[in-house]
LOBA-512433 format. One record per residue: residue number from 1; residue in three letters; x, y, z of N, C-alpha, C, O, CB in turn. Coordinates in steps of 0.05 Angstrom, whole numbers, padded with zeros to 5 digits. Each point is the difference from the previous one (the first is absolute). Glycine has a CB too. Example, Ala and Ser with C-alpha at 12.3 -4.5 7.8 and 13.67 -1.06 7.14 Angstrom:
! LOBA-512433
ATOM  pos  code     n_x     n_y     n_z    ca_x    ca_y    ca_z     c_x     c_y     c_z     o_x     o_y     o_z    cb_x    cb_y    cb_z
ATOM    1   ALA   00264  -00114   00156  -00018   00024   00000   00018   00024   00000   00021   00000   00013  -00059  -00023   00012
ATOM    2   SER   00031   00044  -00039   00016   00024   00001  -00015   00022   00014   00010   00022   00004   00014  -00035  -00047
***
This chain:
! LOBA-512433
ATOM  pos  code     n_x     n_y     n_z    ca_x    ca_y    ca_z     c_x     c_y     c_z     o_x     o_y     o_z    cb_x    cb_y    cb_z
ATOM    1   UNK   02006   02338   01499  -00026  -00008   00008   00002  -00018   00025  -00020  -00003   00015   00004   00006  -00063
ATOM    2   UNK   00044  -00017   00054   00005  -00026   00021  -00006   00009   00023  -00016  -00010   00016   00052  -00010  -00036
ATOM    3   UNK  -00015   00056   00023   00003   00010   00018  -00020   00025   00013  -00002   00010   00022   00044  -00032  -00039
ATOM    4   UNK  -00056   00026  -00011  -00027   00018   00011  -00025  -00027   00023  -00009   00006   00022   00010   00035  -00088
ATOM    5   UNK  -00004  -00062   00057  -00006  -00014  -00001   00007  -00019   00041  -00014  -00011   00017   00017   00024  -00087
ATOM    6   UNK   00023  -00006   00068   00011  -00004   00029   00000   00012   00019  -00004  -00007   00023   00023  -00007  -00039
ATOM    7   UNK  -00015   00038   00006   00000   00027   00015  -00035   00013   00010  -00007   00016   00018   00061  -00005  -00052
ATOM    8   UNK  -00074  -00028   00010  -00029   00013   00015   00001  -00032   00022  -00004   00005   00023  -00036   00033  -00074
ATOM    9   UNK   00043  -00057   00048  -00003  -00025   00014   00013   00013   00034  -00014   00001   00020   00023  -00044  -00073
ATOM   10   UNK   00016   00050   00052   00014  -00001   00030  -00018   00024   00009  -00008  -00005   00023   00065  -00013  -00030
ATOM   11   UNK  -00070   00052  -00005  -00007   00018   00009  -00027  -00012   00006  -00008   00008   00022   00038   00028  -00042
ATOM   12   UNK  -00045  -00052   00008  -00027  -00015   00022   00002  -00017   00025  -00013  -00001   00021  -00005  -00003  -00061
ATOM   13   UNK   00041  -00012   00028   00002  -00018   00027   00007   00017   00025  -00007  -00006   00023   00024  -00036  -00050
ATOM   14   UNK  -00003   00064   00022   00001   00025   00024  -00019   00006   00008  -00007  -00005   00023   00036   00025  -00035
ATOM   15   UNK  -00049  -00004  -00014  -00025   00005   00012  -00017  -00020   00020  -00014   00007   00020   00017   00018  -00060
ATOM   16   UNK   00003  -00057   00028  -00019  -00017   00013   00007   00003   00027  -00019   00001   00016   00013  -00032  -00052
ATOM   17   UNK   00030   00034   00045   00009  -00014   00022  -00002   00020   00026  -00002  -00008   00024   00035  -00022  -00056
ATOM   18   UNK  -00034   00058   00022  -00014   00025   00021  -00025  -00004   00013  -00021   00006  -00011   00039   00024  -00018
ATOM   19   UNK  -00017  -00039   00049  -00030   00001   00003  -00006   00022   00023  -00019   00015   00000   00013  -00068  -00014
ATOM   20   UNK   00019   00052   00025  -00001   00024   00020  -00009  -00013   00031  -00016   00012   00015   00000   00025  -00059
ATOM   21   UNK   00031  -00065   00053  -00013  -00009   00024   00031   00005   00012   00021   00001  -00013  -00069  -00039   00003
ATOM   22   UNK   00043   00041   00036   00017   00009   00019   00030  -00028  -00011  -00005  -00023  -00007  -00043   00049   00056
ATOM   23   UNK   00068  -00017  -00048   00022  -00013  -00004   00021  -00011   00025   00018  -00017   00001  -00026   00045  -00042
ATOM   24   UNK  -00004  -00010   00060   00022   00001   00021  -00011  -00027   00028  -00020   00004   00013   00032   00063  -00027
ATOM   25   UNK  -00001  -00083   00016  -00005  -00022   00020   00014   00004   00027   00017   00017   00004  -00022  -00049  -00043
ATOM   26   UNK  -00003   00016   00056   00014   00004   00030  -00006  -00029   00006  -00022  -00008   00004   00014   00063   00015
ATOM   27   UNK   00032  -00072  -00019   00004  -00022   00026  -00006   00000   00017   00012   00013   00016   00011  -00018  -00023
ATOM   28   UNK  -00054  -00014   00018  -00001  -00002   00019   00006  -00033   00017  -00013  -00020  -00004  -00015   00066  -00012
ATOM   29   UNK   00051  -00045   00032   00014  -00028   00020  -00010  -00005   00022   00007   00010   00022   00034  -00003  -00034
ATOM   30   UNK  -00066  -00029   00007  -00002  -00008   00031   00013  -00021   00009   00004  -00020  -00014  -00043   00037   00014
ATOM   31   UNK   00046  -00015   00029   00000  -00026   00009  -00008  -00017   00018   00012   00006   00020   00010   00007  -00036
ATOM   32   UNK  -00039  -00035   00021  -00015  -00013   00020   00019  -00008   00013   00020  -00012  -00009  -00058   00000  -00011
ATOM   33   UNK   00028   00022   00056   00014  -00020   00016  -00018  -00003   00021   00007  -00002   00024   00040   00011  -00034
ATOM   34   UNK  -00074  -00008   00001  -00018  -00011   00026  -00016  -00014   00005  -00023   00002   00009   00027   00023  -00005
ATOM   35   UNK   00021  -00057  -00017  -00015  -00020   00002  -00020  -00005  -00007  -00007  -00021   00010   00025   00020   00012
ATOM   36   UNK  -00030   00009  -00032  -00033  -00006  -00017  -00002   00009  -00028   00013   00021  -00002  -00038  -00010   00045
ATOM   37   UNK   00014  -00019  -00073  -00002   00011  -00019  -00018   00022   00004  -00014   00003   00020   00026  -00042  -00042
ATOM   38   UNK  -00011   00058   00001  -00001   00031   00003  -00012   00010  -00028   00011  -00004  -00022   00032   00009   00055
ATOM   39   UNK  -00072   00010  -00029   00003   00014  -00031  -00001   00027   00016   00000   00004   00025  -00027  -00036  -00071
ATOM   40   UNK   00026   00052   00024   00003   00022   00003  -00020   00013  -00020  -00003  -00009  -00023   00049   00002   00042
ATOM   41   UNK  -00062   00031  -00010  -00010   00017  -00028   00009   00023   00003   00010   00010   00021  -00051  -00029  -00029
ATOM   42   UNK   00039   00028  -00009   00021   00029  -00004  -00030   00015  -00029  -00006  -00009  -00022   00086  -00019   00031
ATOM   43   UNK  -00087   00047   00003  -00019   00018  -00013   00006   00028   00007  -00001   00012   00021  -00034  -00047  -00019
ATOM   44   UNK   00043   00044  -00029   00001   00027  -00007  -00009   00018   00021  -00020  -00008   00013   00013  -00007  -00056
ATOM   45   UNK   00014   00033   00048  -00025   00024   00007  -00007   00019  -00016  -00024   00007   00000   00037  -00008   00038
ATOM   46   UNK   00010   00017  -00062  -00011   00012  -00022  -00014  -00016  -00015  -00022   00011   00000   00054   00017   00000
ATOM   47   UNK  -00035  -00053  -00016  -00021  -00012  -00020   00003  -00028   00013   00017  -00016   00006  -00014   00046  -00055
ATOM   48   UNK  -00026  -00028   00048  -00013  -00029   00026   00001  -00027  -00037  -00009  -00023  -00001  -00052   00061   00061
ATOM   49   UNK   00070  -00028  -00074   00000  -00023  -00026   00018  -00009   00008  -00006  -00024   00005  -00010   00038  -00044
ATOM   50   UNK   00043  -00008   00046   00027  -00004   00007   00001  -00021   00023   00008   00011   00021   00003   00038  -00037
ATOM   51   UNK  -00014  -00068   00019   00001  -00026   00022   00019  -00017  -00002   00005  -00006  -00024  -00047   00004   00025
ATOM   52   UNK   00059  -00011   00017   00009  -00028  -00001  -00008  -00015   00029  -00007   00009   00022   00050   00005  -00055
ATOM   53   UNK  -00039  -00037   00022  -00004  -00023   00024   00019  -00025  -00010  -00002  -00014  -00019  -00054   00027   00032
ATOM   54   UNK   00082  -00011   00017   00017  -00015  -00006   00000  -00021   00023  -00014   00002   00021   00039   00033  -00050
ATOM   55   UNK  -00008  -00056   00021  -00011  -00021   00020   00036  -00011   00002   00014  -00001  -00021  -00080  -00016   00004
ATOM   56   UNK   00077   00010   00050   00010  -00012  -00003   00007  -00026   00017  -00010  -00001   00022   00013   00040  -00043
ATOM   57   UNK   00011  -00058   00014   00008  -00026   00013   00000   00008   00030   00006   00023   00008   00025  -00042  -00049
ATOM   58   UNK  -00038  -00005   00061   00012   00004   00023   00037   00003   00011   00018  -00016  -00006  -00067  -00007   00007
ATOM   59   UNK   00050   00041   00011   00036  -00005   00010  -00001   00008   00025  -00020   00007   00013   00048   00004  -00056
ATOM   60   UNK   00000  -00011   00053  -00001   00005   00027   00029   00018   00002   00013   00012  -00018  -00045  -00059   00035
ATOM   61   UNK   00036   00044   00014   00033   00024  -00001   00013  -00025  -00010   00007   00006  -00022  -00002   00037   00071
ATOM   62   UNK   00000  -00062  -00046   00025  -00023  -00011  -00002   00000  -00033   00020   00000  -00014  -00025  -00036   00059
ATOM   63   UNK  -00016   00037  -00052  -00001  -00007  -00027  -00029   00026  -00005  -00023  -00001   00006   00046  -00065  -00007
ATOM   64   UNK  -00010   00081  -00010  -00023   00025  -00010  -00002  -00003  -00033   00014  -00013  -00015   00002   00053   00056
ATOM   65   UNK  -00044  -00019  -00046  -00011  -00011  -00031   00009   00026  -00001   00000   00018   00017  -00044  -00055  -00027
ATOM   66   UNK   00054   00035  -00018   00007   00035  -00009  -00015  -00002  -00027   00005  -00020  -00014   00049   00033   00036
ATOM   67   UNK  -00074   00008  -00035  -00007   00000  -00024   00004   00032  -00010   00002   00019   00016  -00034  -00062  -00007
ATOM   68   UNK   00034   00044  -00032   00003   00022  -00011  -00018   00010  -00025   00001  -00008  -00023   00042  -00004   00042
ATOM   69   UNK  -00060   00030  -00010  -00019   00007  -00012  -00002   00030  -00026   00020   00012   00007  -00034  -00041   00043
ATOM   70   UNK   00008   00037  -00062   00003   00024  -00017  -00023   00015   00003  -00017  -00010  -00014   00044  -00011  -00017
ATOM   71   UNK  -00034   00041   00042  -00026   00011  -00002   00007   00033  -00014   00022   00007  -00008  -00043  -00040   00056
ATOM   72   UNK   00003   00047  -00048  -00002   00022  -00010   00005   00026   00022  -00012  -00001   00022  -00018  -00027  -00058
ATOM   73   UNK   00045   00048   00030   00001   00019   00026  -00029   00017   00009  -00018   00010  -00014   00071  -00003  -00001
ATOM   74   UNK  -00050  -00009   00046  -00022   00013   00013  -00011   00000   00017   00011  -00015   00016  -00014   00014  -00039
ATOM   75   UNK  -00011   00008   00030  -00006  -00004   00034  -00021  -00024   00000  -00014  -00002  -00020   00021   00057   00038
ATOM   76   UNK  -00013  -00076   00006  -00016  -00016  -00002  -00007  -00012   00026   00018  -00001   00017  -00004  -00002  -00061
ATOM   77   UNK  -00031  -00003   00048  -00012  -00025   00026   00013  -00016   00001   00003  -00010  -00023  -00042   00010   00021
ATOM   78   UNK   00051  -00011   00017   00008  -00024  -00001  -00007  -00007   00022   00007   00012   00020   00023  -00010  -00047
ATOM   79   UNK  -00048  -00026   00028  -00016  -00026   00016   00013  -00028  -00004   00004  -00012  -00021  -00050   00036   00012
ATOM   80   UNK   00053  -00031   00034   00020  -00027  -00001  -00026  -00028   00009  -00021   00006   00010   00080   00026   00011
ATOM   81   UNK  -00053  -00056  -00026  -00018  -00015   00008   00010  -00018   00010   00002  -00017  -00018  -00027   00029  -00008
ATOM   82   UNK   00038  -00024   00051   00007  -00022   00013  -00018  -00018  -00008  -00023   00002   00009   00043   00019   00025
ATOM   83   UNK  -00012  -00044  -00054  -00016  -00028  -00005   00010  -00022   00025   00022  -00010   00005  -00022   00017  -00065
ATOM   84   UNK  -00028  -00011   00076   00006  -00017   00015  -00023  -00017   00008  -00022   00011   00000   00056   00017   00011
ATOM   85   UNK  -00034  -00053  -00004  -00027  -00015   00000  -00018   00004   00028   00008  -00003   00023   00016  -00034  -00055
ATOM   86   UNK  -00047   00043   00025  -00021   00006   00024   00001  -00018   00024   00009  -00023  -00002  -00039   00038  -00031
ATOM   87   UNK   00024  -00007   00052   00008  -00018   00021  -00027  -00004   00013   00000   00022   00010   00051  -00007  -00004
ATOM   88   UNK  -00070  -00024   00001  -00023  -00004   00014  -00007   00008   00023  -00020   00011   00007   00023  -00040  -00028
ATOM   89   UNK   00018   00023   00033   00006   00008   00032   00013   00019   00007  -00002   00010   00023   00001  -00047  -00016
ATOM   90   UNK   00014   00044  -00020   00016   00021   00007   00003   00025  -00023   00009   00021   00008   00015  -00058   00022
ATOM   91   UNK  -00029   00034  -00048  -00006   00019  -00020   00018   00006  -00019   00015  -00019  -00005  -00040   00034   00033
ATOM   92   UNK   00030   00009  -00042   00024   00003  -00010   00026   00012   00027  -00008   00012   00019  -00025  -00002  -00072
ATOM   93   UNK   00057  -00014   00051   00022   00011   00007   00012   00023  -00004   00016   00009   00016  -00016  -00043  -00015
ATOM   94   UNK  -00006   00049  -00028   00002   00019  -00013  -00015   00017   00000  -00020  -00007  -00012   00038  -00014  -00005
ATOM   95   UNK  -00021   00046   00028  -00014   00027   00001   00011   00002  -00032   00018  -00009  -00014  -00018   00034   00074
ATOM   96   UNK  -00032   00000  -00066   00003   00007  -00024   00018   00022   00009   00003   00008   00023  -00047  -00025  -00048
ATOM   97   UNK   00056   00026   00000   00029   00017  -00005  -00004   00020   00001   00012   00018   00012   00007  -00039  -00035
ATOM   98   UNK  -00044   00022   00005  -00007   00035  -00006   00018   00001  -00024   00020  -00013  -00007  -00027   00040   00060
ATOM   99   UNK  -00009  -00004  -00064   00003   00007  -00025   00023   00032   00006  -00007   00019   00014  -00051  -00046  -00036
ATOM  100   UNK   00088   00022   00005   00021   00018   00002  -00002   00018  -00026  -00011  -00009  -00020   00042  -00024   00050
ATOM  101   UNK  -00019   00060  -00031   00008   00009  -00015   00027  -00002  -00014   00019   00013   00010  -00051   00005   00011
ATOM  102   UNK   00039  -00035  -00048   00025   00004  -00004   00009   00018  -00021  -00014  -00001  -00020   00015  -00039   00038
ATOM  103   UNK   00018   00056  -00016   00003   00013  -00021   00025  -00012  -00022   00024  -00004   00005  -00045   00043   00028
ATOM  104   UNK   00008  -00043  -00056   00029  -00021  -00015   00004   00026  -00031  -00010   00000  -00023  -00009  -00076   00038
ATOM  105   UNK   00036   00092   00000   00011   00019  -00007   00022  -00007  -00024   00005   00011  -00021  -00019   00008   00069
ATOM  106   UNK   00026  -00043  -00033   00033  -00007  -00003  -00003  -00034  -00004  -00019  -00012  -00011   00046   00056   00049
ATOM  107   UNK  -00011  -00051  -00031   00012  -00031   00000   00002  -00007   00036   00015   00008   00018   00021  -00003  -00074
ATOM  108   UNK  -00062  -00026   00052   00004   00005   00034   00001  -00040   00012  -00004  -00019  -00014  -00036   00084   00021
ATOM  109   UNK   00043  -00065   00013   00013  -00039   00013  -00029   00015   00030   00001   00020   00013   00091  -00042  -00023
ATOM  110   UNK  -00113   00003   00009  -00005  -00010   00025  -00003  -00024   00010  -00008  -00021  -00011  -00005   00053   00007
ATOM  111   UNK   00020  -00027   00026   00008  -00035   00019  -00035  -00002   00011  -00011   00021   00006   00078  -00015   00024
ATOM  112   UNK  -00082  -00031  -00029  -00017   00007   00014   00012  -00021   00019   00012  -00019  -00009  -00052   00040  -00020
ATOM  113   UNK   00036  -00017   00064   00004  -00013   00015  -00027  -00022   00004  -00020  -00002  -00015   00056   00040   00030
ATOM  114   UNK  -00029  -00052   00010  -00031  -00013   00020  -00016   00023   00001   00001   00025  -00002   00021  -00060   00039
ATOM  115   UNK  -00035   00019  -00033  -00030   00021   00001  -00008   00011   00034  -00014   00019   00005  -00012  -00054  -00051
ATOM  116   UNK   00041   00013   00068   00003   00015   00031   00026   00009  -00002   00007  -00006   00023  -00038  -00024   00008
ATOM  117   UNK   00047   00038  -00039   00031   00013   00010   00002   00017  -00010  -00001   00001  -00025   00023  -00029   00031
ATOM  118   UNK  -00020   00047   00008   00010   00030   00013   00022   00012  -00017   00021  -00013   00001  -00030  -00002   00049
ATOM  119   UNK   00009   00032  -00061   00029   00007  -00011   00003   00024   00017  -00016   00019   00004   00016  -00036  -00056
ATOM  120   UNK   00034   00010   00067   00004   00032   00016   00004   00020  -00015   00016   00000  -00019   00003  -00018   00052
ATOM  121   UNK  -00037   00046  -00024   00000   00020  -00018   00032   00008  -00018   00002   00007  -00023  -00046   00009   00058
ATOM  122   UNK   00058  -00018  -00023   00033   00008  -00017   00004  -00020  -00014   00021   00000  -00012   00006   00025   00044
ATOM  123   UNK  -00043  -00048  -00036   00016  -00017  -00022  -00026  -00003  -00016  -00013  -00021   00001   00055  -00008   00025
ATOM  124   UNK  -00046   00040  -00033  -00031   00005  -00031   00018  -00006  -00023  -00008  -00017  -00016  -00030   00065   00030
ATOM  125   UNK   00056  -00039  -00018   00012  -00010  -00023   00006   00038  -00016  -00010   00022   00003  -00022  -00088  -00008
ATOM  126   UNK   00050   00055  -00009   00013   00031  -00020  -00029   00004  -00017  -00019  -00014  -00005   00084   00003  -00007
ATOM  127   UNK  -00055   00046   00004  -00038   00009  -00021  -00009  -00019  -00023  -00024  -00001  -00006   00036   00055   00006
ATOM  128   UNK   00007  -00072  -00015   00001  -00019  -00016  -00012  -00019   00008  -00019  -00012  -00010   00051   00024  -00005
ATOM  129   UNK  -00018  -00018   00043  -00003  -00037   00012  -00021   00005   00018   00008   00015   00019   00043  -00039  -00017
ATOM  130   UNK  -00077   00017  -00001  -00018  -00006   00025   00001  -00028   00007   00009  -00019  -00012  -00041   00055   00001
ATOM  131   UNK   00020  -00035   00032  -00009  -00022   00023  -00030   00005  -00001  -00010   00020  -00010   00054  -00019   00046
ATOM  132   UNK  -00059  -00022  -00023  -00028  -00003  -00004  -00009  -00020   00016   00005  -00023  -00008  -00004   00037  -00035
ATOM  133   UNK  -00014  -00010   00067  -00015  -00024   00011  -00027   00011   00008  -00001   00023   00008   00043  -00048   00009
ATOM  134   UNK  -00062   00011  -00017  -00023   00009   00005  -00005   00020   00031  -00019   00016   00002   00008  -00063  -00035
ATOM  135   UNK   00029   00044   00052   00008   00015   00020  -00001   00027  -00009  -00016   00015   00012   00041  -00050   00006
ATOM  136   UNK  -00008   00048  -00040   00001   00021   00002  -00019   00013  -00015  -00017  -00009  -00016   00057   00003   00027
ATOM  137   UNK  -00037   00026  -00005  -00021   00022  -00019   00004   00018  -00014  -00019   00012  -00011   00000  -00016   00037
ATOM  138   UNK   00045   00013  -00030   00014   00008  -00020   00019  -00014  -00015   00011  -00018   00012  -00020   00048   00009
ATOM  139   UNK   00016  -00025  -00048   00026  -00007  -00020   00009   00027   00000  -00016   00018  -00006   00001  -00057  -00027
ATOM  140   UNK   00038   00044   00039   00019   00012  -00002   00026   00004  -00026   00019   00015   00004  -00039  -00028   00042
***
């Protein structure tokens, strides 16, 4: 009776534990180096339910913020937000970025740079590793 008894107990907790939501995750590594704190939104394009909004510390090239985030695979928007304080006179310093396509297929590292510096086209970084400054207009 112990083991009829054990044996329906472990075959529910199986059942419980199926639920049928996607299992498979992808690392996503950013890292700030453009001097200013940074969020980011990242919205789906197959199901607009699917959102994050991550925020990170200010860093710079001497001392960069690296965070490591877990999201779900897929394609998505990603909109960066240079946090920086309004200026009266002179306005913001930061052009908006524009909204990128990233595809987080895999396990992927982006650097975001300054928001004025140029990345020369041959150094974008490997299909894994991007670069990112509001300059450009593609992620690669």
């Amino acid at each position: 009776m112990k083991r009829i008894l054990i044996v329906i107990s472990l075959l529910s907790a199986l059942l419980i534990s199926g639920d049928g939501c996607p299992t498979r995750l992808v690392r996503l590594t950013i890292v700030n180096k453009s001097g200013l704190p940074l969020e980011i939104r990242l919205t789906n394009e197959d199901d607009s339910n699917i959102f994050y909004y991550l925020r990170l510390d200010e860093g710079d090239r001497s001392h960069p913020v690296e965070k490591i985030f877990t999201i779900i695979p897929g394609n998505y928007q990603m909109q960066p937000y240079y946090i920086e304080l309004w200026d009266p006179v002179y306005g913001d310093s930061c052009s908006d970025p524009g909204s990128q396509t990233l595809y987080a297929e895999h396990n992927i590292r982006i650097t975001i740079l300054e928001c004025d510096y140029s990345v020369p086209r041959f150094n974008l970084g490997e299909p894994g590793i991007w670069k990112y400054s509001s300059s450009l207009k593609y992620i690669y």
